[in-house]
MDAnalysis code that builds the backbone (N, CA, C; Angstrom):
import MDAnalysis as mda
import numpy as np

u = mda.Universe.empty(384, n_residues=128, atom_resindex=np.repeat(np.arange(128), 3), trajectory=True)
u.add_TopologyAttr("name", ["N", "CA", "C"] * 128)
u.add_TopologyAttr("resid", np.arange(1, 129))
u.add_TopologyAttr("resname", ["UNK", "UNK", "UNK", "UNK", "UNK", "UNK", "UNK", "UNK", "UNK", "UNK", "UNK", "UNK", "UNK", "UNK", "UNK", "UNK", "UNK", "UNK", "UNK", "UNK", "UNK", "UNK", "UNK", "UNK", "UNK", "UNK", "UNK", "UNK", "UNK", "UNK", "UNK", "UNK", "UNK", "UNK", "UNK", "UNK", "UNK", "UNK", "UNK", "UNK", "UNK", "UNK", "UNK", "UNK", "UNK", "UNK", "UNK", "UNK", "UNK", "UNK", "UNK", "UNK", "UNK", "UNK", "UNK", "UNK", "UNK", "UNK", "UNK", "UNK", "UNK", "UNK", "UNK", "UNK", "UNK", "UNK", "UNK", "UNK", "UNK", "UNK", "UNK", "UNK", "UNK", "UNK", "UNK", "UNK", "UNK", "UNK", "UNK", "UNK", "UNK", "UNK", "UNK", "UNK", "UNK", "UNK", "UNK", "UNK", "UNK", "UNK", "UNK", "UNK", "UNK", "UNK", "UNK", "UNK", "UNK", "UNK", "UNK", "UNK", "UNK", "UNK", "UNK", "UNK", "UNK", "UNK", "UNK", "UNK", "UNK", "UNK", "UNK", "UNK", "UNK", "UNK", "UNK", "UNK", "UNK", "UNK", "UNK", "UNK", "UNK", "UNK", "UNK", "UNK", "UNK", "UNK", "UNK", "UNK"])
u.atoms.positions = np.array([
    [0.843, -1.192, 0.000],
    [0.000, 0.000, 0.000],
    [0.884, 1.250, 0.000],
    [0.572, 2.200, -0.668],
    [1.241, 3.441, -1.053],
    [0.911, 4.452, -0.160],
    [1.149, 5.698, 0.108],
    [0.981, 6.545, 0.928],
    [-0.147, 7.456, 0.320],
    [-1.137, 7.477, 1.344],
    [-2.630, 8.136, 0.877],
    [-2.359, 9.323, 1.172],
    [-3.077, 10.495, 0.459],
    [-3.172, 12.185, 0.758],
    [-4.853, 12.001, 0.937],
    [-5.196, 12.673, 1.599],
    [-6.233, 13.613, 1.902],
    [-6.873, 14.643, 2.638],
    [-7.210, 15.168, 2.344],
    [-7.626, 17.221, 3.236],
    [-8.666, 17.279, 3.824],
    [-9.064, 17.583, 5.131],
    [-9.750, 18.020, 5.854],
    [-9.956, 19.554, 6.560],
    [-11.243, 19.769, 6.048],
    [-11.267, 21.097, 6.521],
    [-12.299, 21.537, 7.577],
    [-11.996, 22.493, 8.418],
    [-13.048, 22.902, 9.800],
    [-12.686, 24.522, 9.894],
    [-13.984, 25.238, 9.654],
    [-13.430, 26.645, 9.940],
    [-12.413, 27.152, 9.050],
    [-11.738, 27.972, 9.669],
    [-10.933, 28.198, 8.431],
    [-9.218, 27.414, 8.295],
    [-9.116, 26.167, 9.338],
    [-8.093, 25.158, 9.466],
    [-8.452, 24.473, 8.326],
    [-7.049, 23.972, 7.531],
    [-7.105, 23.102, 6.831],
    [-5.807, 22.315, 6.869],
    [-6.246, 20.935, 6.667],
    [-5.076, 19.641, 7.561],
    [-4.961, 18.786, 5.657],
    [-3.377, 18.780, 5.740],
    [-3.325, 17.550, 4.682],
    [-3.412, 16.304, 5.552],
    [-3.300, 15.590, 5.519],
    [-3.280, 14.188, 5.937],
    [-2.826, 13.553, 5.243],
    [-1.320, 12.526, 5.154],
    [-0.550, 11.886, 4.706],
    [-0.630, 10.197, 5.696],
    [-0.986, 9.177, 5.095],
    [-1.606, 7.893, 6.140],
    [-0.728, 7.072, 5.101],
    [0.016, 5.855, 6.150],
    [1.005, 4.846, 5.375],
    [1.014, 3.668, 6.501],
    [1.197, 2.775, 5.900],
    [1.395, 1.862, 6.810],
    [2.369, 1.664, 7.630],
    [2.140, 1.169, 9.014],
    [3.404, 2.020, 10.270],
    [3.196, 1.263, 11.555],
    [3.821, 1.760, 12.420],
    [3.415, 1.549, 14.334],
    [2.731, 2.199, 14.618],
    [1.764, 3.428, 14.379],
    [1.383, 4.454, 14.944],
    [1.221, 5.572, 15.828],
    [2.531, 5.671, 15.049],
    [2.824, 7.638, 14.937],
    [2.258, 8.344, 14.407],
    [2.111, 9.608, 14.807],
    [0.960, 10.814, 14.602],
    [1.683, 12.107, 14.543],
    [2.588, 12.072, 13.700],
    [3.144, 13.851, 13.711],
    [2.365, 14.505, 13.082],
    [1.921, 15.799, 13.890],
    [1.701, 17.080, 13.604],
    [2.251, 18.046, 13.203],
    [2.682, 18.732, 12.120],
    [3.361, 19.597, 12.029],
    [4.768, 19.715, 12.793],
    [5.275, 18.440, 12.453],
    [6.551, 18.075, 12.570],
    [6.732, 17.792, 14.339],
    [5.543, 17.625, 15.222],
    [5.411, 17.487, 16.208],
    [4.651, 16.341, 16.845],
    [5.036, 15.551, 17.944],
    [4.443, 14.940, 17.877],
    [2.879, 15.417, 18.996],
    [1.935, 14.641, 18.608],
    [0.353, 15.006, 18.630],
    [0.145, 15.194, 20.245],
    [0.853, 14.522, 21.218],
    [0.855, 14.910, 22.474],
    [1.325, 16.189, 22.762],
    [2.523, 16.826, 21.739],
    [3.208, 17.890, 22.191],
    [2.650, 18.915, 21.701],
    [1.497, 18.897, 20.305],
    [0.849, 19.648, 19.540],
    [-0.527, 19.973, 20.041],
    [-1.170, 19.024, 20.708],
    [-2.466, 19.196, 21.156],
    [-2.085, 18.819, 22.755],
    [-2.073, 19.063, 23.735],
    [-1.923, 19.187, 24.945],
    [-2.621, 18.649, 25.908],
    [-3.965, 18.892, 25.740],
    [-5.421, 18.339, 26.412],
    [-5.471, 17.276, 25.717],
    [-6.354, 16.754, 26.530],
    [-6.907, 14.979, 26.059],
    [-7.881, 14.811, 25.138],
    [-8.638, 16.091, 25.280],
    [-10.034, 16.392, 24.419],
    [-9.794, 16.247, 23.021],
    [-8.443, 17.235, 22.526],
    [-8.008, 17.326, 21.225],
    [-7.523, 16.239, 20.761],
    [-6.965, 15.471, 21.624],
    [-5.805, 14.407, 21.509],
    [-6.909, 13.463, 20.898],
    [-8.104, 13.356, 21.715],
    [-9.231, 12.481, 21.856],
    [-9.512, 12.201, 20.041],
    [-10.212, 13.868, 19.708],
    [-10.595, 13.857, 18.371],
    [-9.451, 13.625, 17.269],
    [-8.258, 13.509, 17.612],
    [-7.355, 13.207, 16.380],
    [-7.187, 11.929, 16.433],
    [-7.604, 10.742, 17.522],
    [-7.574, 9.575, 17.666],
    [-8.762, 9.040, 17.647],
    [-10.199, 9.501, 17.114],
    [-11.153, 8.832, 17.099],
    [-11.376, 7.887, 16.128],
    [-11.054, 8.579, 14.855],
    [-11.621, 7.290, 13.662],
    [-10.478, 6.290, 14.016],
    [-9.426, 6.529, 14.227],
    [-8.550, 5.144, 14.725],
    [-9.092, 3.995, 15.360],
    [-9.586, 4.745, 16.590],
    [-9.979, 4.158, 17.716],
    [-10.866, 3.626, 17.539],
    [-11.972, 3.565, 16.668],
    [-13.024, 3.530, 15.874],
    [-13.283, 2.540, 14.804],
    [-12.251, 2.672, 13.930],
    [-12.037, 1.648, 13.254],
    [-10.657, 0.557, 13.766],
    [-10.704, 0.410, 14.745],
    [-9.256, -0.735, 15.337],
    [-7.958, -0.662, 14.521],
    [-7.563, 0.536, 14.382],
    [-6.416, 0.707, 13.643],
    [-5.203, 1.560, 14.306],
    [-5.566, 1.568, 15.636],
    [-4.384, 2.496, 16.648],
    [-2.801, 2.603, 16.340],
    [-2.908, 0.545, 15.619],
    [-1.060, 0.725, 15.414],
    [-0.750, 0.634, 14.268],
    [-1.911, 0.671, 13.251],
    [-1.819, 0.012, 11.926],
    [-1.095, 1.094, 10.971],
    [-1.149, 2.505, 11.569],
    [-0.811, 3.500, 10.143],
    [0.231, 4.438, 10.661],
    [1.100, 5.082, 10.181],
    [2.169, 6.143, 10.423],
    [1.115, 7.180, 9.933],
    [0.787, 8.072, 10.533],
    [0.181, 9.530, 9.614],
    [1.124, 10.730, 9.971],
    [1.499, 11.727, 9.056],
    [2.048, 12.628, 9.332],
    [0.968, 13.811, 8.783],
    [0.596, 14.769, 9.412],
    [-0.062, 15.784, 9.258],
    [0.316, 17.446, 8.557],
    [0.282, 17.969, 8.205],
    [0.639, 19.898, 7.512],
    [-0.612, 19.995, 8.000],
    [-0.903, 21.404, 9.156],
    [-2.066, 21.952, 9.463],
    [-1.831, 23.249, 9.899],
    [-2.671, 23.921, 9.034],
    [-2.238, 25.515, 9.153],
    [-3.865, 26.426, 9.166],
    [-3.973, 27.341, 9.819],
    [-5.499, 28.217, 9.921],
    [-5.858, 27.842, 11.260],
    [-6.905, 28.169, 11.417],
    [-7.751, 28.665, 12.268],
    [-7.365, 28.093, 14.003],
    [-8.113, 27.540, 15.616],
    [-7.304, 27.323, 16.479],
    [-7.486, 26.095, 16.638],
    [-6.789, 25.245, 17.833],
    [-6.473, 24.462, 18.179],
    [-7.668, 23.563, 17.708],
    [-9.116, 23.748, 18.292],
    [-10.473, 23.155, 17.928],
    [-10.367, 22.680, 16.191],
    [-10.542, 23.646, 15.771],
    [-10.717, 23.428, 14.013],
    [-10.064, 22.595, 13.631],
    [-8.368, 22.907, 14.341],
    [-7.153, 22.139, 13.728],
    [-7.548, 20.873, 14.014],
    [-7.857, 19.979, 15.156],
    [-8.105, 19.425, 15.196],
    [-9.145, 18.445, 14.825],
    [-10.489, 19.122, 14.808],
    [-11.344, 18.389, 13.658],
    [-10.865, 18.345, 12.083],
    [-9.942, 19.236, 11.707],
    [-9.758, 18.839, 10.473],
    [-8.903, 18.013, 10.280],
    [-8.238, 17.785, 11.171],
    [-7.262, 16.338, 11.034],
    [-8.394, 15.515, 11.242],
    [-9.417, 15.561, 11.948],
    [-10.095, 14.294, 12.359],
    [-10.907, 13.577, 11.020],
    [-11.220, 14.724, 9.800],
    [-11.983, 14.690, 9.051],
    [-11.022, 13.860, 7.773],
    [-9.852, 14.595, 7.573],
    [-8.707, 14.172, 6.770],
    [-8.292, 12.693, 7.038],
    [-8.361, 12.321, 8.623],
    [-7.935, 10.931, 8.782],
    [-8.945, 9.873, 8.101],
    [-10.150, 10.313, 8.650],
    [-11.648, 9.447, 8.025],
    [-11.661, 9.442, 7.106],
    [-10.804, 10.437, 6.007],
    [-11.693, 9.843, 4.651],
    [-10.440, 9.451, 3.934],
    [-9.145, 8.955, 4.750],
    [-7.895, 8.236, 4.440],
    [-8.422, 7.273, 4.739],
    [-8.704, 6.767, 5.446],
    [-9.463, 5.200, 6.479],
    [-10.173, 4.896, 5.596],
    [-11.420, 5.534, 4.854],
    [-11.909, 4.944, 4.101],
    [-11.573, 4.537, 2.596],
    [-9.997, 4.672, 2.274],
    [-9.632, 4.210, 1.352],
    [-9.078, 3.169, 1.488],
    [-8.805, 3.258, 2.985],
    [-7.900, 1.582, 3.063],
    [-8.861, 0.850, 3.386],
    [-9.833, 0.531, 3.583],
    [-11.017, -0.384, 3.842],
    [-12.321, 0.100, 3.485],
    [-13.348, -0.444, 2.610],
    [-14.559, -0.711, 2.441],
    [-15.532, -0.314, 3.625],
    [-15.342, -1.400, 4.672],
    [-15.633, -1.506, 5.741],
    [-15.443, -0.366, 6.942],
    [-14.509, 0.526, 6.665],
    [-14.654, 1.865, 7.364],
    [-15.114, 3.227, 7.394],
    [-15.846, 2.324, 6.096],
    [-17.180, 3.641, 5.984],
    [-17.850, 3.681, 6.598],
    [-18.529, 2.399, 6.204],
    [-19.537, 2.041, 7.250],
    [-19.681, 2.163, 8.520],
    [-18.666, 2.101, 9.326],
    [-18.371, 2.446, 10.905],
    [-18.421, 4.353, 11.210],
    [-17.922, 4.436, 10.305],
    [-17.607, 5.928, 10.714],
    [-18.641, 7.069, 9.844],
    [-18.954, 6.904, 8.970],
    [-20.717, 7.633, 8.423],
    [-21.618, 7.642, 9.429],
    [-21.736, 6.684, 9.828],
    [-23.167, 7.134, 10.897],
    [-22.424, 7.716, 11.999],
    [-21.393, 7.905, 12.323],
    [-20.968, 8.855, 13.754],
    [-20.663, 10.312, 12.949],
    [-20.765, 10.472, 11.733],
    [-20.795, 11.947, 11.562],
    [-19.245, 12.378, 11.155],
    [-18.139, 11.309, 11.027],
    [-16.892, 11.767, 10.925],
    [-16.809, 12.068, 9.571],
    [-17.359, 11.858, 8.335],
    [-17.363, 11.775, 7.108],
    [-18.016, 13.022, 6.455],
    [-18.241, 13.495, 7.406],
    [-19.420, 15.450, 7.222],
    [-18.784, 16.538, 7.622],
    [-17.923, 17.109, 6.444],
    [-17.635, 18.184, 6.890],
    [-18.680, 19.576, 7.000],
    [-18.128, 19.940, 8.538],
    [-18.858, 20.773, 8.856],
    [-18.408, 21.983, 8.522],
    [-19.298, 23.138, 7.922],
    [-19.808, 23.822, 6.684],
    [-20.129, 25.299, 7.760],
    [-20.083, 25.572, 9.264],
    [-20.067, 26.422, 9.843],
    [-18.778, 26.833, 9.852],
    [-19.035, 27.993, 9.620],
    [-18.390, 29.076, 9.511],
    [-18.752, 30.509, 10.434],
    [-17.682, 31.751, 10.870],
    [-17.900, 32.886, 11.232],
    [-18.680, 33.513, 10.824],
    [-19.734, 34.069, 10.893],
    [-20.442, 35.427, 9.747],
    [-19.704, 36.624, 10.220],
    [-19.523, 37.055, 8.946],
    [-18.841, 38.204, 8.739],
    [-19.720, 39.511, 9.478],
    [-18.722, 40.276, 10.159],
    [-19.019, 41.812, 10.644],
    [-19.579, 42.774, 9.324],
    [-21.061, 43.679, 10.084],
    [-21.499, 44.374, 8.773],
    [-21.169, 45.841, 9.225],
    [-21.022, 46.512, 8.145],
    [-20.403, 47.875, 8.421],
    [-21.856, 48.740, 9.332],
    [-21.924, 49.946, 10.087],
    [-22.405, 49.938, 10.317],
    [-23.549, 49.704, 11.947],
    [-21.985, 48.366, 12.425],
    [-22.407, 47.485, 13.518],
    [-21.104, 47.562, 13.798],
    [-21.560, 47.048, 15.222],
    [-20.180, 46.604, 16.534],
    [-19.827, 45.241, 15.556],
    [-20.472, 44.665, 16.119],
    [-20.763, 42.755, 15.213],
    [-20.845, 42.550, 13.975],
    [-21.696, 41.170, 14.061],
    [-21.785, 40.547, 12.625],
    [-23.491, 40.707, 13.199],
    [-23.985, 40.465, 14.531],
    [-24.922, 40.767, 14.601],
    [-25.622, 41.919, 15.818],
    [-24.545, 41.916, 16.539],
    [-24.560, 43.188, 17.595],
    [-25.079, 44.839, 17.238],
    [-25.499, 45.288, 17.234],
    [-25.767, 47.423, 16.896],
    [-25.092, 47.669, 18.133],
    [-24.795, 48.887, 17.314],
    [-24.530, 50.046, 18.578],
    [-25.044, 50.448, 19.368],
    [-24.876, 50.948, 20.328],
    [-26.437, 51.713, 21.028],
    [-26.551, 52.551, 21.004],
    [-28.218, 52.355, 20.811],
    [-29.197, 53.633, 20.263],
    [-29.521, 54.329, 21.664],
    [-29.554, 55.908, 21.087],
    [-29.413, 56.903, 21.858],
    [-30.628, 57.485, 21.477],
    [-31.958, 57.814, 22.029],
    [-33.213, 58.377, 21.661],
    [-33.241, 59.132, 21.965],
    [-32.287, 60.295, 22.285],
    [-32.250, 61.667, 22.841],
    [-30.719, 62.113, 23.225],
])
């Protein structure tokens, strides 16, 4: 098996994802994923479809993730890994579609309007 590419995006983070067959290592941006994501939470979501599909030691992935914060970065690796997984198996679609890992999510900031404090905030009105 050859070394898979695929991109995941969240917000305005976007993660290549590079997946090969390995022990399972997880560099991040030339870091490794404990030293890159800190909390367990993040750590959590960059290890779910793994964990998910029983593949904890099966793949080397090395990651490029650049934009938005720690959150995004991290779902977009999570998104990039899932739809690597589902090239190496049939069968890991199926597991991971119905938990929602296969949907990139499409929220976004709304933009500030001129005019306004916000994107949806006013100023305050002064009636005298």
């Amino acid at each position: 098996m050859e070394v898979i590419h695929k991109i995941g995006r969240r917000k305005t983070a976007v993660a290549r994802a590079y997946v090969a067959p390995g022990t399972g290592n997880i560099t991040i941006n030339k870091k490794d994923v404990a030293t890159y994501f800190p909390t367990a939470t993040l750590q959590y979501k960059v290890n779910q479809p793994l964990v998910m599909t029983n593949n904890e030691g099966n793949f080397d992935i090395t990651v490029n993730v650049y934009g938005g914060g720690s959150t995004g970065q991290a779902e977009a690796i999570r998104l990039a890994i899932s739809r690597a997984l589902c090239e190496t198996g049939e069968e890991n679609r199926g597991i991971l579609k119905p938990e929602g890992l296969l949907t990139r999510d499409q929220r976004m900031v709304e933009r500030k309007k001129f005019g306004q404090k916000k994107a949806r905030k006013k100023f305050q009105f002064s009636k005298r």
